[in-house]
NUDRENNU-988321 format. One record per residue (C-alpha): x, y, z; residue in three letters. Coordinates in steps of 0.05 Angstrom, whole numbers, plus 5000, padded with zeros to 4 digits. Example, Ala and Ser with C-alpha at 12.3 -4.5 7.8 and 13.67 -1.06 7.14 Angstrom:
2
rec u->5246	v->4910	w->5156	type->ALA .
rec u->5273	v->4979	w->5143	type->SER .
//
This chain:
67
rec u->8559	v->7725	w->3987	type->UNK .
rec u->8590	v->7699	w->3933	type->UNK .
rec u->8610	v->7621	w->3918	type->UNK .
rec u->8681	v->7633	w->3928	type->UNK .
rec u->8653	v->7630	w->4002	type->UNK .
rec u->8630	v->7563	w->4004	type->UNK .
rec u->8686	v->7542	w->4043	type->UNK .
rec u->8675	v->7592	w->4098	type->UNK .
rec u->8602	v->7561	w->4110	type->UNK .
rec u->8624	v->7488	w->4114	type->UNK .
rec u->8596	v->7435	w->4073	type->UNK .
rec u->8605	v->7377	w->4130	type->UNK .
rec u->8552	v->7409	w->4162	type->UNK .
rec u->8508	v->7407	w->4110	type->UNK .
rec u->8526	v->7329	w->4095	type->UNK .
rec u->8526	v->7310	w->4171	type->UNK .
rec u->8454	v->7343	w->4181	type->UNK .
rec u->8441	v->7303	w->4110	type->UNK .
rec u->8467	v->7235	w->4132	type->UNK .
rec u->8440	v->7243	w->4206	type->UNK .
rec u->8373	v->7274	w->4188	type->UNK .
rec u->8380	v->7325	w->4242	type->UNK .
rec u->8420	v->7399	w->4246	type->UNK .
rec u->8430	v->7396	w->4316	type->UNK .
rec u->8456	v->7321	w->4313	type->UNK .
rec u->8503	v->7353	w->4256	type->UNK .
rec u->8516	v->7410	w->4294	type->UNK .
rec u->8533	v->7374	w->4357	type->UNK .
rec u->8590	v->7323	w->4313	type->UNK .
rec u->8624	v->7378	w->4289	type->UNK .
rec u->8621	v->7420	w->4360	type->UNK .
rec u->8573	v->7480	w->4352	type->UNK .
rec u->8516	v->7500	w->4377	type->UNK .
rec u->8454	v->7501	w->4348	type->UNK .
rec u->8449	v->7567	w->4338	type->UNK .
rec u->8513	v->7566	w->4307	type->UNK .
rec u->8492	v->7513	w->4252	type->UNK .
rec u->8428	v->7532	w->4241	type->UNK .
rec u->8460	v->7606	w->4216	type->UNK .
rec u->8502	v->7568	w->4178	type->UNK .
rec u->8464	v->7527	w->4144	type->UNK .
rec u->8418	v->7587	w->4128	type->UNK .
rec u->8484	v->7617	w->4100	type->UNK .
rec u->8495	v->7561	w->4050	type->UNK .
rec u->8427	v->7566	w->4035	type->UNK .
rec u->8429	v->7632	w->4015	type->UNK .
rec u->8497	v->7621	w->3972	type->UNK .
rec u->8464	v->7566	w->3931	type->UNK .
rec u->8397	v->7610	w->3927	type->UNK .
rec u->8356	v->7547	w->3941	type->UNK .
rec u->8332	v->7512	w->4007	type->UNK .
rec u->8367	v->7456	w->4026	type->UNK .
rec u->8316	v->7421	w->4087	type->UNK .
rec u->8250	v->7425	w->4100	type->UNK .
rec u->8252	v->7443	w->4162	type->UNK .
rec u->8206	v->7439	w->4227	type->UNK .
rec u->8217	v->7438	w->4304	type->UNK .
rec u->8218	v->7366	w->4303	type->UNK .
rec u->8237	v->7340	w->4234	type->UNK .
rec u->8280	v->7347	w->4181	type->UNK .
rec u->8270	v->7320	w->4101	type->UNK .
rec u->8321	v->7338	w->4041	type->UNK .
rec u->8288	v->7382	w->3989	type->UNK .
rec u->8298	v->7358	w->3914	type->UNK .
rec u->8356	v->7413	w->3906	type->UNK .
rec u->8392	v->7371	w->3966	type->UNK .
rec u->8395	v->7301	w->3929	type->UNK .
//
């Protein structure tokens, strides 16, 4: 995936889950699942080649590459 696709992925996902500290919060705003976000999310990750959350089944924290 190339970054011309950055706009299929959907960067107010990755600000909501930023600003709300929570994917599924984010998710939920902008009306998809969790599933759906989390695969997302994992998408943009993979676009930028860096991880974007620290992620665990209960919280979430902003890696340096996020701020």
């Amino acid at each position: 995936m190339h970054m011309d696709n950055l706009g299929d992925i959907r960067l107010p996902l990755f600000i909501e889950a930023a600003n709300l500290g929570s994917l599924s919060a984010a998710g939920r705003k902008l009306g998809l699942s969790p599933a759906t976000a989390s695969t997302r999310l994992i998408k943009l990750e993979a676009v930028l080649r860096t991880q974007l959350f620290e992620r665990t089944t209960r919280t979430q924290r902003s890696t340096p590459a996020a701020r």
